[in-house]
C-alpha positions in Angstrom: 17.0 -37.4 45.0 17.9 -35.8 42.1 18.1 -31.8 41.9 15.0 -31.5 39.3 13.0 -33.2 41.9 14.5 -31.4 44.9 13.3 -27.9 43.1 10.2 -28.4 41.0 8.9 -32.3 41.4 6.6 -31.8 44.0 5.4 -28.6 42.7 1.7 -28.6 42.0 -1.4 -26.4 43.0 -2.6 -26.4 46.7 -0.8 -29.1 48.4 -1.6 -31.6 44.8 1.5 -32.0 43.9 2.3 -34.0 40.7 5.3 -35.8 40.5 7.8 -35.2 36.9 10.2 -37.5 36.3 13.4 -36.8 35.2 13.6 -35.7 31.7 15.7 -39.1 29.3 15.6 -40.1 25.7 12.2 -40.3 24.2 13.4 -42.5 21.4 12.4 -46.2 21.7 12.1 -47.7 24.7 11.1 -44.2 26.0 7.9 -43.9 24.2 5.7 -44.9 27.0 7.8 -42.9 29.5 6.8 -40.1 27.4 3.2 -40.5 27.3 2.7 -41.5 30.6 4.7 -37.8 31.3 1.8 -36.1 28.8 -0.8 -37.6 30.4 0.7 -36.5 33.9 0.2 -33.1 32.4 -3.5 -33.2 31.5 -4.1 -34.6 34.5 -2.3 -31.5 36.0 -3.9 -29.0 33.8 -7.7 -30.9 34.7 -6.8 -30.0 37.8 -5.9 -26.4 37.9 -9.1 -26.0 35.6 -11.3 -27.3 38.3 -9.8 -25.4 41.1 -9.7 -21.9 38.8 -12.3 -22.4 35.6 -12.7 -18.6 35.3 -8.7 -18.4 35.1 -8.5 -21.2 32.6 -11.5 -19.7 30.0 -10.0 -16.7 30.1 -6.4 -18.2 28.9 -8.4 -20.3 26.4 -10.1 -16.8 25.4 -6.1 -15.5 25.1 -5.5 -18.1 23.0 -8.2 -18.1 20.4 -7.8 -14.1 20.3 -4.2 -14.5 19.8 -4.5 -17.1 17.2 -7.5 -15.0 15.4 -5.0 -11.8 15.0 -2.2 -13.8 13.9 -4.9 -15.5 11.1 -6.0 -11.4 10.1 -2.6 -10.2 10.1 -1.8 -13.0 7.4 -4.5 -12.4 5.6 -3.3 -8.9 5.3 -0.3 -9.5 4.4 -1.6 -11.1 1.2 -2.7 -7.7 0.1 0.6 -6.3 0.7 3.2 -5.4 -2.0 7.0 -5.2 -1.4 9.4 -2.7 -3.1 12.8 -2.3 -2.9 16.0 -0.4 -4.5 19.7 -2.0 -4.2 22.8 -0.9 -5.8 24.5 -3.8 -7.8 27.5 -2.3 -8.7 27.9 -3.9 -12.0 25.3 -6.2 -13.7 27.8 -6.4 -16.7 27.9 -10.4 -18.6 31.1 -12.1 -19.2 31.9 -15.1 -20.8 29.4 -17.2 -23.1 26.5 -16.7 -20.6 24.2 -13.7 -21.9 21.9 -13.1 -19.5 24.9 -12.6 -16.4 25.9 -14.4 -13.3 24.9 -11.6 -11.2 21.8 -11.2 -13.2 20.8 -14.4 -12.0 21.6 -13.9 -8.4 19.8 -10.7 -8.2 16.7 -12.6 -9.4 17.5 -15.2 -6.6 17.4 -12.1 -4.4 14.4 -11.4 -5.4 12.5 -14.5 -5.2 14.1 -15.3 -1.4 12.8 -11.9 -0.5 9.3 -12.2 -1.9 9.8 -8.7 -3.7 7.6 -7.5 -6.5 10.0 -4.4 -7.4 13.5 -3.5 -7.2 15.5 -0.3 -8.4 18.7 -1.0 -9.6 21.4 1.4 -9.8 24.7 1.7 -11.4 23.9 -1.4 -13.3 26.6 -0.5 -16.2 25.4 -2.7 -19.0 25.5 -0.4 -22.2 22.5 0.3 -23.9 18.9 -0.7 -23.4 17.4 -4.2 -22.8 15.0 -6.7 -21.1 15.5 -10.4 -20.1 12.6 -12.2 -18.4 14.1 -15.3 -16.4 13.1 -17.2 -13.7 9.9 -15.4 -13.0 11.0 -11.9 -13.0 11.5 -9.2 -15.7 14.6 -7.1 -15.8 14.6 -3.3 -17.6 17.8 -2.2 -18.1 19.3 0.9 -19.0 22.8 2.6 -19.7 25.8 4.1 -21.5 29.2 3.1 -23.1 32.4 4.8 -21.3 33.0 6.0 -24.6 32.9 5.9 -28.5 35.3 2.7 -28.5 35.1 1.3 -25.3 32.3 -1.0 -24.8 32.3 -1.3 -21.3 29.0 0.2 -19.9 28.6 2.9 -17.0 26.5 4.3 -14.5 23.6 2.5 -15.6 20.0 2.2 -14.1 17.3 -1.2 -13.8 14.3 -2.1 -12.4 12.8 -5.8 -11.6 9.4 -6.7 -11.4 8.1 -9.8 -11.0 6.9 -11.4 -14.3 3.0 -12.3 -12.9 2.7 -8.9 -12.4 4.3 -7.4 -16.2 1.4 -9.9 -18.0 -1.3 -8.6 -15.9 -1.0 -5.0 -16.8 -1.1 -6.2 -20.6 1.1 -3.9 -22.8 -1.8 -1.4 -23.4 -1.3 -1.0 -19.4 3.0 -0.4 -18.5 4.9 2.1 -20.5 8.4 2.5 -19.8 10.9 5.3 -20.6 14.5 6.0 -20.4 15.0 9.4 -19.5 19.1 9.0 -19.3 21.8 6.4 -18.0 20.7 7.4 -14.4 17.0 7.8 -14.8 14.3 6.0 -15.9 10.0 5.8 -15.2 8.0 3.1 -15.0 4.3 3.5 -14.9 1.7 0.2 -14.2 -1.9 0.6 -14.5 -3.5 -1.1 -11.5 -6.6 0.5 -11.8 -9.4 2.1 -13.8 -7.9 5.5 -14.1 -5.1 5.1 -11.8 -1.2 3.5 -11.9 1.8 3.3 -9.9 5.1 5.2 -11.6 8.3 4.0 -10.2 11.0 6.2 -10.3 14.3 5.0 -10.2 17.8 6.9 -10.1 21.3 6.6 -9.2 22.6 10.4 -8.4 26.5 11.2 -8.9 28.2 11.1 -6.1 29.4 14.2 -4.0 32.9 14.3 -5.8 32.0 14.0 -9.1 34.5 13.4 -11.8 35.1 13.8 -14.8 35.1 10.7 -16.8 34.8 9.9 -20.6 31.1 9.9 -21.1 30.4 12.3 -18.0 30.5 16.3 -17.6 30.9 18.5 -14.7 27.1 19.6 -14.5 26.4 16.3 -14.0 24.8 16.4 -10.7 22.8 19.5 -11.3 21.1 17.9 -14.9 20.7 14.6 -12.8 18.1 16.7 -10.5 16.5 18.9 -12.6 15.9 16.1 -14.9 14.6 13.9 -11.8 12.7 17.0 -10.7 11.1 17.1 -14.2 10.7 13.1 -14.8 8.8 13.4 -10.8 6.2 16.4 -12.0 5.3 14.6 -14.7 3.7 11.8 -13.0 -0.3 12.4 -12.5 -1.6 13.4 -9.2 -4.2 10.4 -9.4 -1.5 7.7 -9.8 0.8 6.8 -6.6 4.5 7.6 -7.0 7.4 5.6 -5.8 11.4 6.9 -5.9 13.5 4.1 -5.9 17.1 5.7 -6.0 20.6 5.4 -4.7 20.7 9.5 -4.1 24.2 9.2 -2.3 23.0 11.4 0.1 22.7 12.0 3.7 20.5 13.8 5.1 21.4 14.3 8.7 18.7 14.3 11.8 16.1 16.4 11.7 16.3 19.7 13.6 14.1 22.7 13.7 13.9 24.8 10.9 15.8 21.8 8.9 13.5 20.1 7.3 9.1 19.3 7.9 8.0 16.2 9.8 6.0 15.4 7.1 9.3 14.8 4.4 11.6 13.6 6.8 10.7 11.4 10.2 12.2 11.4 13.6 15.0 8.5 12.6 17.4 10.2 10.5 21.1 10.0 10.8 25.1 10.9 9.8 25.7 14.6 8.9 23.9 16.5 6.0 25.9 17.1 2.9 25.1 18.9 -0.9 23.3 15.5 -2.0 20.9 15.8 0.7 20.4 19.4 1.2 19.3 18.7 -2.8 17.2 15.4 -1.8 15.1 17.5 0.9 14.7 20.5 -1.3 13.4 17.8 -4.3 11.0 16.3 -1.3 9.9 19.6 -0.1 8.8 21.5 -3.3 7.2 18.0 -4.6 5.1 17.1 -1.7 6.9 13.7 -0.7 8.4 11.8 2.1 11.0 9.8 2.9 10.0 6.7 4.3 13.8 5.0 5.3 13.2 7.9 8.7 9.8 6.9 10.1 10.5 3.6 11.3 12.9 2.6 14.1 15.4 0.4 13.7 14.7 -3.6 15.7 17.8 -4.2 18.2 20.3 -6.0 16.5 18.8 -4.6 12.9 21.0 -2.8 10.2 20.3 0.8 9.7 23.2 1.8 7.4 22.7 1.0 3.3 26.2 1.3 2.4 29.6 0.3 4.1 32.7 0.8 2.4 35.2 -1.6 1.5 37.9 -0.5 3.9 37.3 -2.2 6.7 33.8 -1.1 6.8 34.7 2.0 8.5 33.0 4.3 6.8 29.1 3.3 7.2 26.4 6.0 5.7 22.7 5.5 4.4 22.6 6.7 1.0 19.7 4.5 -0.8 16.0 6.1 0.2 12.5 5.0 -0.9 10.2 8.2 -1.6 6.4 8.1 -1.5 3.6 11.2 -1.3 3.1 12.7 1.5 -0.5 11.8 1.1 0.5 7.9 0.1 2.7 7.4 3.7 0.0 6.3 5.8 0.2 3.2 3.2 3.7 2.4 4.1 3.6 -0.6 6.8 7.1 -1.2 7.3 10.7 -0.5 5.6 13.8 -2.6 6.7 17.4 -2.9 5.4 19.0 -6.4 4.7 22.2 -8.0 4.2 22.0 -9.5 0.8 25.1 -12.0 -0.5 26.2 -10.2 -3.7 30.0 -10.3 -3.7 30.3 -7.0 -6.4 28.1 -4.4 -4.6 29.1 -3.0 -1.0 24.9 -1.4 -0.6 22.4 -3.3 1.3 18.8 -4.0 0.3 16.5 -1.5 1.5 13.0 -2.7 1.1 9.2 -1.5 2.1 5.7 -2.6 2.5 2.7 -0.9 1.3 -0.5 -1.3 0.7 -1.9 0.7 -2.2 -5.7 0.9 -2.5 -7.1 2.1 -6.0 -8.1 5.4 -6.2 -11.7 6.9 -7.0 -11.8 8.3 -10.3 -11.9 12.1 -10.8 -14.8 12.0 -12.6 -17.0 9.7 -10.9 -20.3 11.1 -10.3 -21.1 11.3 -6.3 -24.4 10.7 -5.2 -26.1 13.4 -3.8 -24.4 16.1 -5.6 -26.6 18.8 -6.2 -24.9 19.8 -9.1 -24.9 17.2 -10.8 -28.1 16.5 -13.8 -30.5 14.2 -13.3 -33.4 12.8 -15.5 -36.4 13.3 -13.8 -39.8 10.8 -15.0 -43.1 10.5 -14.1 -43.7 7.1 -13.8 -47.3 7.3 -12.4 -48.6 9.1 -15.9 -46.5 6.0 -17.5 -48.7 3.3 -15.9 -51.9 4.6 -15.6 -52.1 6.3 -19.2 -52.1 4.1 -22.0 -51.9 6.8 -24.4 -49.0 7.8 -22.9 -47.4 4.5 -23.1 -48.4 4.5 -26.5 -46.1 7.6 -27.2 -43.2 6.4 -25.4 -43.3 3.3 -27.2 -43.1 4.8 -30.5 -40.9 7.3 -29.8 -38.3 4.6 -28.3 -38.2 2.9 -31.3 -37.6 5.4 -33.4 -34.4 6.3 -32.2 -31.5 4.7 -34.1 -30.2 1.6 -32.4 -27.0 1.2 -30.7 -24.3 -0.3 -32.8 -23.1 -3.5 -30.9 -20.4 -4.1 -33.2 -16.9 -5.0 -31.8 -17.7 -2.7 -28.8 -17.6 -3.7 -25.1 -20.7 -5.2 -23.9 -21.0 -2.3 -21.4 -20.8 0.6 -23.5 -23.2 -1.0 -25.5 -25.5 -0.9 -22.6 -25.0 2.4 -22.0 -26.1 3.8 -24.6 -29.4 1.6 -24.8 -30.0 2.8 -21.1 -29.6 6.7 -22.2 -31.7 6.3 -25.4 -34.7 5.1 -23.2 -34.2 7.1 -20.5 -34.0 10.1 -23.0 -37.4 9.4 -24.6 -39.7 8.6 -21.1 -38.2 11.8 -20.0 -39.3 14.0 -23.2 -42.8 11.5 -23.0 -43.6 12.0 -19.4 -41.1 14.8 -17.9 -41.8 15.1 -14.2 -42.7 18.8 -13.0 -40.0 20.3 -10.5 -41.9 21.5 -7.8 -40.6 24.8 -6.5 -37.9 25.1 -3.9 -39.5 24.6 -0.6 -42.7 23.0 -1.4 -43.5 19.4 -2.1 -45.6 17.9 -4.7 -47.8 15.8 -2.1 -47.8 18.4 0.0 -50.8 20.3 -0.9 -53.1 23.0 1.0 -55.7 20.4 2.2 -52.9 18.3 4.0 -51.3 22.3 5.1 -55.1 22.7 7.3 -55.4 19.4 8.9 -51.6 19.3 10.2 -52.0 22.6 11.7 -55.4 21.7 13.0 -54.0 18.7 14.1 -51.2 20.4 16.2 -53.3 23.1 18.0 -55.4 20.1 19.3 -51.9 18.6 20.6 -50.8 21.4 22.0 -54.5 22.5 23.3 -54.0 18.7 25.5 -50.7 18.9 26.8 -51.6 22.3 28.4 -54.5 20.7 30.4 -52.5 17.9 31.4 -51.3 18.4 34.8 -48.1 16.0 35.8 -47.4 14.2 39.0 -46.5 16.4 41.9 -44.0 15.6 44.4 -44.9 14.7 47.7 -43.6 16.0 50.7 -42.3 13.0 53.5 -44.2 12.6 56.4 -42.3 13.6 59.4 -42.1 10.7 62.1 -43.7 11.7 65.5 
């Protein structure tokens, strides 16, 4: 007999066994072998659905529950946007191609990722430019090495993906290049609120001097991000996109707040990330890269040097308000195939919902002004009506022209509103006292409730009875 058989052919449920062949090509011939094996299996399953029907519904209930939360989590996930920063190395051109081979392959990064927005750092293509190809849009910014050398350094970028640039308009993105490491960003995604992305590339701990470069170079770089972070509007969500060559060490007590840094940091604190924390600390913001833990078998490191990949250090961070973190669904770290840059991608998943305007009015709020009418004295009085009527009218007009339908509304609702309320104001009644509420309806309420109270007195409830004791 053969050893399948031996072990599971005659396994079936209370003695009713049903007998599996041995697994062979399906292909062919085989076809009918194979159905006859499917239907073996319904026949099984009938069975064990008969013998246990509350065991079965409640695996069918399994499955339709589990097939239900993976349908909602897809649907969220359409909501979802995906940011990410990445350290390119060099997006210089060469040759006759002007847009750039690794231009290219960045935007092939982008589109095999599904990402909406990538900082770029140390990007060193001189001067300032955009390209819009394959479906993204590229910002660059950067310097020369010197007065005649043309070759670009340091050097900052961002990507966005090109369905998202046309639907802010122009009147809605503004973009500005603070230096050749910084640059802001700023999309309006709402009525009165945006999204500013902030991208830098810091100098590195040993900073040298280089034509085009000083020595205070790493202290104007963070008092100039510092500056470029402040600036952005407490209303509008705020994401640092930055290769801060930094590390930032675990978190100990007295180090650092678990609301800037999370329980998942790592390699040992030096000057670029004592000055990252201090920047998150007096500016109110997180960094994301330490709150989520690493899958088994994942990549925590963002940069691995080139000899032998010994030397293995996160240094590229994604910063968010402390108030915006709850937002953040996930950030991850992947292996991206672009031969010039030894960084990983680091990206993250958030969900930003628009924020309520400042100066909305909230209903209820007693401070706010309302236009009180008497609407009563409007119907019933024809004189009254009369007056209203004429008074509207003689009110100039709104001017409809080349103005937004809405606005014009506006100010037809006020004008109307404004005349019923100086035709028929309605009298504020004192605090405490109601209009309806007169001294008639004050006698029979309390007459009412001494006659209430007068008839639960005399009504006696049910007493308890004593058992009878058994003889």
């Amino acid at each position: 007999m053969h050893r399948s058989q031996e072990k599971g052919g005659n396994r079936g449920h209370r003695g009713e066994g049903v007998l599996h062949p041995p697994r062979q090509n399906t292909t062919g011939k085989n076809r009918a072998l194979q159905r006859w094996i499917n239907a073996r299996k319904l026949a099984a399953r009938k069975v064990r659905k008969k013998a246990h029907p509350q065991r079965e519904a409640a695996r069918e209930r399994h499955e339709t529950a589990a097939a239900v939360k993976a349908a909602a989590k897809r649907k969220a996930r359409e909501g979802d946007l995906s940011f990410g920063t990445f350290n390119v190395r060099t997006l210089a051109c060469s040759g006759r191609n002007p847009i750039g081979h690794n231009v290219m392959t960045v935007m092939q990064i982008c589109s095999a990722t599904g990402c909406d927005v990538i900082g770029l750092q140390e990007t060193r293509r001189a001067g300032q430019g955009s390209i819009a190809h394959d479906g993204y849009v590229i910002i660059w910014s950067g310097a020369r090495a010197g007065t005649k050398d043309k070759r670009g350094v340091h050097g900052v970028g961002i990507v966005i993906k090109e369905a998202m640039w046309e639907s802010v308009g122009e009147e809605g993105r503004t973009v500005e290049c603070i230096c050749p490491r910084l640059m802001k960003v700023r999309l309006q995604i709402g009525r009165t609120c945006g999204v500013a992305f902030v991208v830098g590339y810091a100098p590195t701990e040993t900073v040298r001097t280089t034509a085009g470069g000083d020595v205070n170079a790493k202290d104007s770089f963070w008092t100039a991000l510092d500056a470029a972070i402040r600036e952005v509007h407490s209303r509008d969500h705020l994401v640092v996109l930055m290769d801060a060559n930094a590390r930032t060490g675990r978190r100990r007590d007295g180090c650092c707040d678990a609301k800037i840094m999370g329980a998942y940091g790592r390699d040992i604190m030096n000057n670029n990330g004592e000055r990252l924390l201090g920047l998150a600390s007096d500016n109110q913001l997180s960094l994301t890269n330490t709150y989520f833990r690493t899958p088994k078998g994942g990549v925590q490191h963002t940069f691995q040097s080139s000899n032998k990949g010994k030397e293995k250090y996160r240094l590229d961070f994604i910063l968010m308000r402390q108030a915006d973190r709850r937002f953040v669904r996930n950030v991850s770290v992947k292996r991206v195939d672009f031969k010039d840059s030894d960084h990983n991608l680091v990206l993250t998943t958030v969900r930003l919902p628009p924020r309520v305007a400042p100066n909305r009015r909230v209903r209820g709020n007693s401070g706010s002004r309302r236009i009180r009418i008497d609407l009563e004295r409007l119907r019933k009085d024809k004189h009254l009506r009369d007056a209203f009527q004429n008074r509207a009218s003689s009110r100039p007009p709104p001017t409809a022209l080349r103005r937004p339908t809405g606005e014009t509304a506006a100010e037809l609702t006020a004008t109307v509103m404004s005349a019923a309320a100086e035709t028929a104001p309605l009298a504020r009644c004192a605090r405490g006292q109601r209009g309806w509420y007169t001294a008639k309806r004050s006698t029979r309420s309390s007459k009412r409730l001494k006659r209430l109270r007068r008839h639960s007195s005399n009504c006696v409830g049910p007493q308890r009875i004593a058992p009878s004791k058994r003889p």
